[in-house]
C-alpha positions as CSV (number, residue, x, y, z in Angstrom):
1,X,0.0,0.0,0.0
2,X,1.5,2.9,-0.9
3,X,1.4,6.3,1.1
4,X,1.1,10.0,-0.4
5,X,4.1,12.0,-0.4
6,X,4.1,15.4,1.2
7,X,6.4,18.0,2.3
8,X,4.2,19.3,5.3
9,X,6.0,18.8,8.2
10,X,4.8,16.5,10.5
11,X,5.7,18.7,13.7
12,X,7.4,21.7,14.3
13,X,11.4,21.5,14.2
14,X,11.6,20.4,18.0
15,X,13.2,23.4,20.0
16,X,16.2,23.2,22.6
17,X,14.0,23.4,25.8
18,X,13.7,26.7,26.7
19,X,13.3,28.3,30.7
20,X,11.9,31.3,31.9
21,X,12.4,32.0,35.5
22,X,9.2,32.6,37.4
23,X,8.5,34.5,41.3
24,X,12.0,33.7,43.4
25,X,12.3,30.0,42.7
26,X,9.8,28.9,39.7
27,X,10.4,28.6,36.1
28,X,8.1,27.4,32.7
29,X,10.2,25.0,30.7
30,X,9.2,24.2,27.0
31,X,9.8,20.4,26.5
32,X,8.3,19.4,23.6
33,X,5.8,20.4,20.5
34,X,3.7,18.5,18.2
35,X,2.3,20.0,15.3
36,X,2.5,23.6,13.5
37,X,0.2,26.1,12.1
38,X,-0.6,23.8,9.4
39,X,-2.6,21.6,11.5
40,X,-5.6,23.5,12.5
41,X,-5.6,24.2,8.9
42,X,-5.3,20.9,7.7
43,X,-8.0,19.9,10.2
44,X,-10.2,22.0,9.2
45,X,-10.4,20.6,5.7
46,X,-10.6,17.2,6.5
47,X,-14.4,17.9,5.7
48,X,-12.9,18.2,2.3
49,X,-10.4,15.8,1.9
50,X,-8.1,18.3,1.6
51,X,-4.6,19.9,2.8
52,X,-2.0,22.8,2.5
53,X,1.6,21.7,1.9
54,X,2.7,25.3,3.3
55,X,1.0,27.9,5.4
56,X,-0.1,30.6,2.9
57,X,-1.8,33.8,2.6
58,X,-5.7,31.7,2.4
59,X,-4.6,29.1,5.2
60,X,-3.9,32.6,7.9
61,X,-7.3,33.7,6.6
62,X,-8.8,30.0,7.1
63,X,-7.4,30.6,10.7
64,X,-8.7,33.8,11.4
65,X,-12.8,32.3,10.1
66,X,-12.1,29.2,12.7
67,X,-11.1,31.4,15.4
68,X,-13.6,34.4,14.8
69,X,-16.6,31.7,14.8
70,X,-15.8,29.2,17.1
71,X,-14.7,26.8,15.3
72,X,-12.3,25.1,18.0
73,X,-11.7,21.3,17.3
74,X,-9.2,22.0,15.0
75,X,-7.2,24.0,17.1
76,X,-7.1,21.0,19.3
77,X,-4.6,19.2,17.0
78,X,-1.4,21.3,18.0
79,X,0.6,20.9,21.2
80,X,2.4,21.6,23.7
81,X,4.2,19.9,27.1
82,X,5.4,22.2,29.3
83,X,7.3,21.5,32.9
84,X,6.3,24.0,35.3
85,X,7.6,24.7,38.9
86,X,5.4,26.4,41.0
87,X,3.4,26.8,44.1
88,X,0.9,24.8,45.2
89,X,-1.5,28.3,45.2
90,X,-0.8,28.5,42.0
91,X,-1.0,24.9,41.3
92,X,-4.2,24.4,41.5
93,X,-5.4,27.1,40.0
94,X,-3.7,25.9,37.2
95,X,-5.0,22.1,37.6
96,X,-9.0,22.9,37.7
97,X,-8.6,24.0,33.9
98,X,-10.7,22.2,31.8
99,X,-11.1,22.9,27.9
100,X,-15.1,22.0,26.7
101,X,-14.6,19.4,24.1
102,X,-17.9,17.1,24.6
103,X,-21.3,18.2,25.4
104,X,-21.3,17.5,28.8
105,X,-25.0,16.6,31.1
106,X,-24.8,20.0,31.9
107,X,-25.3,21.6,28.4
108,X,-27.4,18.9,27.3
109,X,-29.9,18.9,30.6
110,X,-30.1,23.0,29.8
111,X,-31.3,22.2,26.4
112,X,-34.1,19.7,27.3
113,X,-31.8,16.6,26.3
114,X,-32.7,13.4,27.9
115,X,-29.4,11.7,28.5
116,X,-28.4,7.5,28.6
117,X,-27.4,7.2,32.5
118,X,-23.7,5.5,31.3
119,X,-23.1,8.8,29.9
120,X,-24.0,11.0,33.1
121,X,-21.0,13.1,34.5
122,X,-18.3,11.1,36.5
123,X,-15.9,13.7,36.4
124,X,-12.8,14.4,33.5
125,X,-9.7,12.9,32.9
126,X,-7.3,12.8,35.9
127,X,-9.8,14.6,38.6
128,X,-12.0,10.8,38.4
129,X,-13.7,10.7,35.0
130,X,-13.3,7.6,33.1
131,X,-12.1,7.5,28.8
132,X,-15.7,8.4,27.4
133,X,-16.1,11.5,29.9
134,X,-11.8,12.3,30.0
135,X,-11.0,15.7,28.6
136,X,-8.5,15.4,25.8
137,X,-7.9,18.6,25.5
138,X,-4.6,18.1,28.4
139,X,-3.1,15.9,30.9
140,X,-0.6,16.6,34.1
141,X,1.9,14.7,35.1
142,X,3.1,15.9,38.9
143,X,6.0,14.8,41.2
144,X,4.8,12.9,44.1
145,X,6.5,13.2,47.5
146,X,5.4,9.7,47.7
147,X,7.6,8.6,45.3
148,X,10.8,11.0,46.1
149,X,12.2,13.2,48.3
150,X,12.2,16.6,46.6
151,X,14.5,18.6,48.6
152,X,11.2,20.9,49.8
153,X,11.5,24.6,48.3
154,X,8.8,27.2,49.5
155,X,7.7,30.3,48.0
156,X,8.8,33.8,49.9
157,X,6.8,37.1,48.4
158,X,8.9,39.8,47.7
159,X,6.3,41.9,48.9
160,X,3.1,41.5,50.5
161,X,-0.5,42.6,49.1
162,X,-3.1,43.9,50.5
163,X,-6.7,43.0,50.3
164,X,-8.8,44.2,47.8
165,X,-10.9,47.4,49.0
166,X,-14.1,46.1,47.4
167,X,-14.9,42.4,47.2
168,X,-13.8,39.4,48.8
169,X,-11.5,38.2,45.6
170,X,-8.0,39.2,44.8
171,X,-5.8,41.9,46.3
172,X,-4.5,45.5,45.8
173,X,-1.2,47.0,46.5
174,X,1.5,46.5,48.9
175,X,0.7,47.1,52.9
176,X,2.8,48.9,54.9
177,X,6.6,48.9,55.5
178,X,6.3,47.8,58.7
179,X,3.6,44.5,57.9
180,X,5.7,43.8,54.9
181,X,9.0,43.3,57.3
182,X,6.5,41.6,59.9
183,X,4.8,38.8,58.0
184,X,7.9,38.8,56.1
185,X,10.0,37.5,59.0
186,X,7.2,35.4,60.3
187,X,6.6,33.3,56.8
188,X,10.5,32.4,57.0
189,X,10.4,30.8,60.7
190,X,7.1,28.8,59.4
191,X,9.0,27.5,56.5
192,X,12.2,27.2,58.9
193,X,10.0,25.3,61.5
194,X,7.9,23.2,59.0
195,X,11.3,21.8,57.2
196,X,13.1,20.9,61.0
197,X,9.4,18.7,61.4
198,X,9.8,17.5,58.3
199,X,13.6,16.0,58.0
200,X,12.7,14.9,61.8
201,X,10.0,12.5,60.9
202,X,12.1,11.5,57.8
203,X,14.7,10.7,60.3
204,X,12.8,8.7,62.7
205,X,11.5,6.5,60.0
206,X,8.4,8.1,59.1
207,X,7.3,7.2,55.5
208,X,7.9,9.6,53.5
209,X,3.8,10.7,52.7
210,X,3.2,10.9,55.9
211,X,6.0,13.1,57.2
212,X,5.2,15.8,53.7
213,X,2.3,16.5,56.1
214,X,4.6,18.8,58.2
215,X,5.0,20.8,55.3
216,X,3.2,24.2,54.8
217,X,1.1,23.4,51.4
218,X,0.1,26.2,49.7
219,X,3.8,28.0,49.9
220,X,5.3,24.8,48.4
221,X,6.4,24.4,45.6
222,X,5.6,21.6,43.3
223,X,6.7,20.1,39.5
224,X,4.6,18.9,36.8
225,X,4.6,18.2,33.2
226,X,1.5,20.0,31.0
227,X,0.9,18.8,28.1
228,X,-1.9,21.0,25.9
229,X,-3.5,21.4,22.7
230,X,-3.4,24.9,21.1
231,X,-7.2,25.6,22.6
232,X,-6.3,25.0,26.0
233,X,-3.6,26.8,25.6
234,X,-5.8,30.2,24.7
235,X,-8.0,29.6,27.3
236,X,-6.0,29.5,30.2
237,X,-4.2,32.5,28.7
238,X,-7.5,33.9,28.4
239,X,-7.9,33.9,31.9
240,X,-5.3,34.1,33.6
241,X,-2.6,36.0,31.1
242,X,-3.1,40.1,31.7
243,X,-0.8,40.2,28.8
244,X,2.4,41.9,29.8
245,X,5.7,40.8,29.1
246,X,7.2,38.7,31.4
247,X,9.0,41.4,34.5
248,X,6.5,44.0,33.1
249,X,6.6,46.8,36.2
250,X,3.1,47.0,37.8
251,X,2.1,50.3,36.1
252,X,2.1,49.0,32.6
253,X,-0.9,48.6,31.5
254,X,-2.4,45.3,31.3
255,X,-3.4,44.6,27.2
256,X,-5.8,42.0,28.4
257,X,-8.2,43.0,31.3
258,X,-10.0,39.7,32.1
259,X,-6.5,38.2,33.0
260,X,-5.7,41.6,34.9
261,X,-7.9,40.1,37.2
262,X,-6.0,37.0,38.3
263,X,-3.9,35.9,41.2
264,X,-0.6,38.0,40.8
265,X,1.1,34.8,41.1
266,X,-0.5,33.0,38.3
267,X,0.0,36.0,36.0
268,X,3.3,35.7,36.3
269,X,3.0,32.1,34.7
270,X,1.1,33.1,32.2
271,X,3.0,35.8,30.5
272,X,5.9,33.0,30.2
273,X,3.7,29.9,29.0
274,X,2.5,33.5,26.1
275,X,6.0,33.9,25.5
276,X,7.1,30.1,25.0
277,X,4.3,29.1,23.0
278,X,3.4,31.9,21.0
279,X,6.7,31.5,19.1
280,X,5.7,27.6,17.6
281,X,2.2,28.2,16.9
282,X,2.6,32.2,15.5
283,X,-0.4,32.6,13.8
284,X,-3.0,30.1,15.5
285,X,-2.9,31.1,18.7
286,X,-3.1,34.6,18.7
287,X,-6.1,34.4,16.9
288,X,-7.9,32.0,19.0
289,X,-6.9,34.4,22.1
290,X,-8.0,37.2,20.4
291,X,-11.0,36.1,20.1
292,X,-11.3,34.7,23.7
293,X,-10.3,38.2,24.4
294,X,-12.8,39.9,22.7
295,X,-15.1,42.1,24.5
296,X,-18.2,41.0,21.8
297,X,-17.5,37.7,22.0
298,X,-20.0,37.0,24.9
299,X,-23.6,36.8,25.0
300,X,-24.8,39.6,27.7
301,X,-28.4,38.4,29.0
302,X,-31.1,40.9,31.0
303,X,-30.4,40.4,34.7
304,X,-33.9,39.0,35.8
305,X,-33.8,36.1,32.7
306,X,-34.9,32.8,34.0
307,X,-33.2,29.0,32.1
308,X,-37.1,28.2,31.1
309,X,-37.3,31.8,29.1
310,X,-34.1,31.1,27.0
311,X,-34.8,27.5,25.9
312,X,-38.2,29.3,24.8
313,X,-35.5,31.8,22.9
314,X,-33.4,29.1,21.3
315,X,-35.7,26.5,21.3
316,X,-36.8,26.7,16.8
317,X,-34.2,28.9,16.6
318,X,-32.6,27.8,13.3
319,X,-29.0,26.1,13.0
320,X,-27.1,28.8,10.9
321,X,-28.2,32.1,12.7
322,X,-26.3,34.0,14.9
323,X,-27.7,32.8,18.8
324,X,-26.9,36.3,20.4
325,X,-29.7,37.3,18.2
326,X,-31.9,35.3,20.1
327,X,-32.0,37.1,23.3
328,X,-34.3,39.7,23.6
329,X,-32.8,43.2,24.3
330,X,-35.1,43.8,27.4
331,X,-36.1,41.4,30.1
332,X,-39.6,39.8,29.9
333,X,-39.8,39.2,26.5
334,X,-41.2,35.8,25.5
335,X,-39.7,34.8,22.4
336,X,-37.3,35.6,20.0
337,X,-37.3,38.9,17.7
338,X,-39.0,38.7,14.7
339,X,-40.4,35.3,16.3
């Protein structure tokens, strides 16, 4: 049997693993990359049995229609393993991402679905959910101080925040002198303390996941391997990236605000997993975070709108129009305009 000859590459020329430092002890490490931007625009036109040998002038402009109407499984071919070091606040932040790729109960029961009870929700991928339910989109792979004995590293701020003066999320900017040599000092005899408790119980025999208990979680830091398609990718940049390059002073203003709005520490990740992957996939995934990023992107419903009025909205709503033209501008309308 013989195969078809073509000079696409099959993956991006694999780069010499590159680190950016992150916080006082961290770093983002780019380990490996499958694909290029040739693959969301050869998986696009696998509707038509058809492929590009090299990224031209139509194939960026195929990119830009996927990205600016949703069209996302193709931009789940492409990807990406990072290792990151980090804390375990950041951590799992990080871990709870989850890219939509099936039509899970929860979308379905919204629409009025009835669902086969093998297929109900048992959770996705490494957080409990079996193959059929597992998200695709990524995996993890962590160290496990079960396993071996990382020599235990802890995060130290190099200044201290503030809470935020509205709202119970977030913080603002740095307290006073005074608290920031105070809780300073006091953070390094915890972690002093903590490690003491630790290597004692290590000493005495202890097993190993037992005696990590001693050890302050949240300021620890951890190492995992990430491995993402081009999607997950945008959305976790989405989110979390405010868009700065990485040691940006804080006055610079942030070029995207929904990530503005993350945990300072996770920003900081971010803007290096921007500025490691952005290079391999140049045209793909800007375009797919642009349009994450987009202000008009979202639909904004009335503030009194109940689930039963929009599945009236949607429900003979046809297949090809636009859905944001199927909420009503003002709350208490019944149907759809020009229903």
């Amino acid at each position: 049997m013989s195969s078809r000859q073509t000079n696409e590459p099959r993956t991006a020329p694999q780069p010499e693993p590159r680190e950016i430092p992150v916080l006082d002890r961290g770093y983002v490490r780019l380990e490996d990359v499958m694909g290029t931007d040739l693959t969301p625009v050869n998986d696009a036109r696998a509707s038509y049995m058809k492929r590009s040998e090299t990224l031209k002038d139509r194939d960026i402009r195929l990119l830009d229609f996927l990205a600016e109407n949703e069209h996302t499984s193709p931009f789940r071919g492409g990807l990406v393993k990072l290792e990151i070091k980090a804390p375990l606040m950041v951590a799992r932040e990080w871990f709870k991402y989850r890219i939509g790729s099936h039509h899970t109960v929860d979308t379905a029961q919204f629409l009025g679905v009835e669902i086969p009870e093998e297929f109900f929700w048992t959770g996705q991928g490494d957080d409990g959910g079996h193959g059929m339910m597992a998200d695709p989109m990524q995996s993890r792979n962590e160290a496990s101080r079960r396993y071996v004995t990382l020599p235990p590293e802890y995060y130290t701020p190099s200044w201290w925040r503030a809470k935020p003066a509205k709202g119970k999320q977030g913080s603002s900017g740095p307290v006073a002198e005074e608290l920031q040599r105070k809780w300073a000092a006091r953070w390094v005899e915890r972690q002093e303390q903590s490690l003491r408790d630790f290597e004692e119980a290590l000493a005495d025999g202890i097993a190993a996941e037992q005696a990590r208990l001693f050890l302050h979680a949240y300021g620890l830091y951890t190492v995992w391997r990430w491995t993402a398609s081009i999607q997950a990718v945008a959305w976790f940049l989405h989110q979390r990236d405010d868009g700065k390059e990485p040691g940006a002073p804080e006055e610079t203003p942030a070029p995207n605000p929904h990530g503005e709005l993350a945990m300072w520490e996770i920003r900081q990740y971010a803007r290096a997993v921007r500025k490691l992957v952005e290079p391999v996939f140049p045209h793909s995934l800007p375009r797919l975070l642009s349009f994450y990023n987009s202000a008009t992107n979202g639909i904004k419903l009335p503030p009194d709108v109940t689930v039963g009025q929009i599945r009236d909205w949607i429900r003979d709503w046809p297949d090809d129009a636009p859905l944001r033209q199927a909420v009503p501008r003002r709350a208490g309308t019944s149907s759809a305009p020009g229903a």
